[in-house]
C-alpha angles and dihedrals in degrees: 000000000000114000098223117088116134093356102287134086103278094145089112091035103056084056088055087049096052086040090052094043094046094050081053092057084055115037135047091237115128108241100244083058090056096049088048088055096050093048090052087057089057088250099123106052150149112343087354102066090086105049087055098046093046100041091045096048086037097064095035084059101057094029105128086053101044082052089052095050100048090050090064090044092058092043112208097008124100124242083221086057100065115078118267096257089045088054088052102050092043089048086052099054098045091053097042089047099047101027107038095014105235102185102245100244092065080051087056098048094046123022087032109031094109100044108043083172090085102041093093089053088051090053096050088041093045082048107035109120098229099189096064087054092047092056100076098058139100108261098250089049086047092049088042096058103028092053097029108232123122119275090247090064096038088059104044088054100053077045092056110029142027107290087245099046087053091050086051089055098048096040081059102047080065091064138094110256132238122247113234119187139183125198102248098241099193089073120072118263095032086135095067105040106090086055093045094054090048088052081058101053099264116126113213123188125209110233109227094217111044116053116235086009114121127184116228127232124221086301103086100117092048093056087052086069091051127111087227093065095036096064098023110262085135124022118202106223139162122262093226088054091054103045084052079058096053094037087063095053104202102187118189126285088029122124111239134185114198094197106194104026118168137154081012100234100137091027086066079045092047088049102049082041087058086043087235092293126126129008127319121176123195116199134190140180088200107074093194094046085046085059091051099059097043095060086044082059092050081052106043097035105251096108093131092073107106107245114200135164112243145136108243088214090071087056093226096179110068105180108052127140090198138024133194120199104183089176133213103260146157094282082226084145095062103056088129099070095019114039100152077078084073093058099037100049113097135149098280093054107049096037083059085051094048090053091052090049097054093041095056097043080044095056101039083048095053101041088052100047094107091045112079127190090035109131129212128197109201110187127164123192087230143122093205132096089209085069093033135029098019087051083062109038086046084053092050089066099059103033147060111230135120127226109239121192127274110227093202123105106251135117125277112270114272108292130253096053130102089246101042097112094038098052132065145214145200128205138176094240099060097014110038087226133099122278115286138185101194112180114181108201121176107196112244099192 
């Protein structure tokens, strides 16, 4: 392949990004795995990390329309009938010639230059007017398509929003996502980072919202190459992870479970929160993911929480004030940074996370039942009702709890459930966050 593409060296990274796209045609791994792996591997390296971040994930994105696409451009052909490097190749081009522009001939002279066979079918994909083919389709298949989410979450959301508010949320989701950092206020010279960091040439915003939260400026991926982030001075974090965090409350001298713990983000929030006084347990059912956790608390200076392998489910701290159960869950939220998630979701899948989510609320809330008072924050990182709000209006019917408010800025829960006003969400569109489901419950007895 030709190496100029953009300006910049990218011979040997347009061959990555073929390699990467055609492992995701084959394997079940979600893109951003992948990438770590190859990274892992030194193949994305030095000016060319973010042309193959940004043209894998890009085509990932939009992967249901450029299919479609390129389905039109061969005629009566199949996409699923070309090989699989064929396929990745075709997909490249497309999205290189209709989402950053790349004239066609620098398509022809890179992406295609060993394989001359496809370049017709790039042409007609590049130049297909989409919008004429889209307007003979039902709404949720055109959305679908012209938005590119699957039709199941095109549709839930019509179900479950206005139809613009749930264009605006989709369009988002297509878009790149914001960096949002804290100083990490359990290591020594946290008063002095953020100014630090502006005396090095990275803009930081205060939110307005979220104490200590502040949002970055272009500079994210410089920040990544910084000594502050390598030993966790400062901790990137979403701002939807950290608001689940808030809306808990832990204060210090409290006992707090943090049920589902890994990879131990909000457990290191719930513990400077505390001020590093009282007891804080951090379960998890995953023991690598759990071992995770433990040497990121060596590193980040809340090694004093007390780690343990446990199914929620089973309830093994007894004592608690608060709970969290952040539960496992279908990352639709996080389709920004993620969207292979979109790609990858399908019925089996999330009806085995809804009956985890439902074992484990089950049993926190039964083995609670005789102790009042105590509070539970259930928060899923979904867009979905079927992993929010009929979690908690199913839970309503078997057990004794009150919604309390939520004093976070978010949107009422999607209308027509029990919980909707007493609930709340996040979403990219209106919060710049991912997408969030935050119930707050206070056991009643």
């Amino acid at each position: 392949m030709s190496p100029k593409v953009d300006g910049i060296d990218n011979g040997a990274a347009l061959d990555v990004v073929v390699s990467l796209l055609s492992q995701f045609t084959e394997s079940s791994k979600s893109m951003r795995i992948l990438l770590r792996s190859a990274d892992q591997e030194g193949l994305v390296t030095g000016i060319n990390r973010g042309y193959i971040e940004s043209r894998s994930l890009g085509v990932v994105r939009f992967l249901n329309t450029i299919d479609y696409i390129i389905m039109k451009a061969l005629g009566r052909r199949e996409v699923s009938d070309l090989g699989v490097r064929d396929r990745s190749l075709l997909r490249l081009a497309t999205y290189e010639g209709r989402w950053p522009r790349i004239p066609l001939d620098v398509i022809r002279s890179t992406i295609l230059d060993t394989s001359p066979h496809l370049a017709e079918t790039a042409v007609r994909a590049v130049e297909l007017d989409l919008e004429s083919h889209l307007r003979n389709l039902s709404q949720v298949k055109a959305l679908s398509l012209g938005l590119s989410h699957p039709t199941f979450l095109v549709k839930t959301l019509l179900e479950n929003l206005p139809q613009t508010d749930a264009i605006n949320l989709m369009r988002r989701n297509n878009g790149s996502r914001d960096y949002f950092l804290r100083v990490n206020r359990l290591l020594e010279g946290h008063e002095t980072v953020i100014r630090n960091l502006e005396d090095k040439g990275i803009k930081v915003e205060p939110d307005p919202k979220i104490p200590s939260l502040f949002r970055l400026g272009s500079e994210a991926q410089k920040l990544f190459g910084m000594p502050e982030f390598a030993n966790g001075q400062v901790l990137v974090q979403d701002k939807g992870s950290v608001a689940v965090a808030y809306a808990l409350g832990p204060r210090p001298g409290m006992t707090v479970w943090d049920a589902c713990a890994a990879p131990g983000m909000k457990t290191q929030l719930l513990w400077e929160l505390m001020e590093c006084e009282g007891v804080l347990h951090a379960t998890d059912i995953n023991s690598v993911r759990l071992e995770r956790a433990k040497k990121r608390a060596t590193l980040l200076g809340y090694d004093k929480v007390r780690f343990s392998e446990a199914d929620a489910v089973e309830a093994p701290i007894e004592d608690a004030d608060l709970i969290l159960i952040d539960a496992p869950c279908t990352s639709t939220g996080m389709l920004r940074s993620h969207p292979s998630y979109k790609w990858r979701l399908n019925k089996k899948t999330l009806f085995s996370l809804m009956s985890i989510q439902n074992k484990i609320l089950d049993g926190v809330l039964t083995a609670y039942a005789n102790r009042p008072g105590t509070e539970i924050v259930y928060a899923t990182c979904s867009l979905l009702p079927h992993e929010g709000e009929s979690q908690i209006d199913s839970a309503m019917t078997r057990h004794s709890f009150d919604l309390l408010e939520i004093p976070l800025e978010g949107s009422k829960g999607y209308a027509g459930f029990e919980c909707s006003d007493e609930v709340i969400r996040l979403s990219p569109d209106k919060h710049n966050s991912n997408g969030f489901f935050i119930a707050k419950l206070r056991i009643t007895g």
